[in-house]
N, C-alpha and C positions, 0 to 999 in steps of 0.2 A: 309221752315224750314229744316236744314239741322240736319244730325243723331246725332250730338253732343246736341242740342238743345232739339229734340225729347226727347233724355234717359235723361234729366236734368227733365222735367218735370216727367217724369214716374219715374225716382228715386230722389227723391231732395237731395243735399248734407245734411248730419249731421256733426256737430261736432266734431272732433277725439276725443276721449278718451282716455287720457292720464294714463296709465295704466304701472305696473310692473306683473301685475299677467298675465300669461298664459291662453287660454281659450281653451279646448282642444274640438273642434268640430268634431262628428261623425257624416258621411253624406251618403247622397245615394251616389257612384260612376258617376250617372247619372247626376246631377248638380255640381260636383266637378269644372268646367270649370267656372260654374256662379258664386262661393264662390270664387274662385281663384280669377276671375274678380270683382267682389267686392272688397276686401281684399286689392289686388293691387291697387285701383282706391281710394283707402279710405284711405289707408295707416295703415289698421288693421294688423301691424305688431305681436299684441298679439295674435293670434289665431294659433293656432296648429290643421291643418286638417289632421283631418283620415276617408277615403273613405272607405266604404264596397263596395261587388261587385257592376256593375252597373245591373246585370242582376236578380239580386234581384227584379228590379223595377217588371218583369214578371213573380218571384216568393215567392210574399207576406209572402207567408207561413215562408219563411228562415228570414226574416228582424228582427225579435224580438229574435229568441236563437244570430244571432249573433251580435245583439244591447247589449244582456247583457253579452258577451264572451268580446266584446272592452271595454266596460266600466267598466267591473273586470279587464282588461287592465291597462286600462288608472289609476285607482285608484293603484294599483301596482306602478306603474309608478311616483306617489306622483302627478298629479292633481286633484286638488278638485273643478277646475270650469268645468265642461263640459254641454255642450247644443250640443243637438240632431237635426242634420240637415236630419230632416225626417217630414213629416205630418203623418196622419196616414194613407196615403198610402195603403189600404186595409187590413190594422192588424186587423181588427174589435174592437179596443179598445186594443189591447196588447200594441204597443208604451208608453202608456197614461198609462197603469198600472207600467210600467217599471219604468218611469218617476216619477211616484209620490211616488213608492217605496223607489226610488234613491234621490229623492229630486231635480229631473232636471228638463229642461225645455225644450221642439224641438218645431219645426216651427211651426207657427198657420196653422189650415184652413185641408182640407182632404186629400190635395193629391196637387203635384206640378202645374199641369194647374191652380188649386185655386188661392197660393201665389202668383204664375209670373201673374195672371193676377189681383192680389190684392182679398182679403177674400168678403171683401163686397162685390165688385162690381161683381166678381164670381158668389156670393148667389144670388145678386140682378136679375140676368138673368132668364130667363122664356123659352127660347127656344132653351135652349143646350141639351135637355134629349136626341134627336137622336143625338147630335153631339161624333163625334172622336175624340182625340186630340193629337195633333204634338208637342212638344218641338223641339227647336232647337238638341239637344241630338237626340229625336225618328225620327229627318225628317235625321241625319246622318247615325243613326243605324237603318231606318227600317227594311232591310232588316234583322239582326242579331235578333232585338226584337219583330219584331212583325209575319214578314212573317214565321221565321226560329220554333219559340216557340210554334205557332197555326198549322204545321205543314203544311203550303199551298206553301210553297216549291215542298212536296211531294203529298198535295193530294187538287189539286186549284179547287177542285169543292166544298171544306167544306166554300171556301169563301164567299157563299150569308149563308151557314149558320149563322158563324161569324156574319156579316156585315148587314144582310139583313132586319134588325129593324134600322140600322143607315141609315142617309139623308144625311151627311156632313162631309168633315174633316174639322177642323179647323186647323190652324197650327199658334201655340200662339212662336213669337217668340221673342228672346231673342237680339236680333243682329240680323240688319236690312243685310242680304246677299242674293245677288240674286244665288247663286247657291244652300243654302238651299231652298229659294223658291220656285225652279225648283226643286229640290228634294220632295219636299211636294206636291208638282202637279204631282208627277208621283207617289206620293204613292194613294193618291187619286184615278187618275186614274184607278190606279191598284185595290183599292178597289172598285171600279165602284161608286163609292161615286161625290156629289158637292165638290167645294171647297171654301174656307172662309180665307182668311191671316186678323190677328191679331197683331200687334207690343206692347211687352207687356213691355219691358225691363225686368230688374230684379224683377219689383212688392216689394211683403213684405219681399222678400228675404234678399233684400238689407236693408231695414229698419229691420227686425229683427237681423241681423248679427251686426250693427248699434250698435244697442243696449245693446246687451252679453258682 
């Protein structure tokens, strides 16, 4: 079964949506590549994306003040559709009160491994609780997000701290690439971690964006 095949079942086509109205999407910076590739692939010429940092992804705390600095944006701006390409991502419910303030909608599910690897099937797992996890994005940027942020750059003995309750990396990815692959075996490596490859496609990303 070759890659084309593969992402067909993992994403199933939709229907375009023949639309005049603008959809103005704020996203994590971290899967702006996956929206894009959607978007393109679907022909969702209605969608206006606007990326916050991607480094947000490592510091939760910043994603809600500037979730609602763009969407006083965006509403300035005269759109009145906007959907939030974020889960809740470690807000602890901030997202979701944002949202329901605004009357919006963001991504189902808690956190990006979720979506890409679909909500249910996510949930339905039993033996990720010591697992890591790689995006195509984290297996590019490890070194920027993960090594750089926990500070094991500078001090590589805090690494069994980190790490030392995890068993496995997984690396959920998005695009079947063998040099992100090899990139995901040497982060592993490097966390002295197993390792796990998963081909996820897009998951509910694609189907939510679908939808908006």
């Amino acid at each position: 079964m070759d890659i084309d095949q593969r992402r067909a079942e993992k994403d199933p086509p939709r229907s375009k949506r023949i639309t005049t109205q603008k959809v103005h999407v704020i996203a994590c910076g971290a899967i702006a590549r996956e929206i894009l590739a959607v978007t393109r692939t679907n022909g969702l010429d209605y969608i206006d994306l606007h990326c916050l940092p991607a480094i947000y992804h490592s510091y939760p705390q910043k994603i809600a003040p500037a979730l609602e600095e763009a969407i006083a944006d965006a509403r300035s701006r005269g759109f009145d559709k906007i959907f939030i390409g974020y889960a809740d991502c470690g807000t602890g419910g901030d997202i979701d009160r944002i949202c329901e303030r605004e009357g919006i909608e963001r991504l189902s599910g808690p956190h990006c491994y979720s979506f890409f690897t679909g909500n249910e099937a996510f949930a339905a797992r039993d033996d990720d609780i010591t697992s890591f996890f790689l995006t195509d994005f984290l297996a590019r940027q490890f070194e920027s997000f993960v090594v750089v942020p926990l500070g094991l750059d500078r001090h590589p003995e805090l690494r069994d701290m980190y790490f030392g309750n995890y068993r496995k990396v997984v690396y959920l990815s998005q695009e079947e690439d063998p040099q992100l692959q090899a990139k995901a075996r040497q982060a592993a490596s490097y966390l002295g971690l197993a390792y796990e490859y998963r081909y996820t496609g897009y998951g509910d990303l694609a189907r939510e964006l679908l939808a908006v």
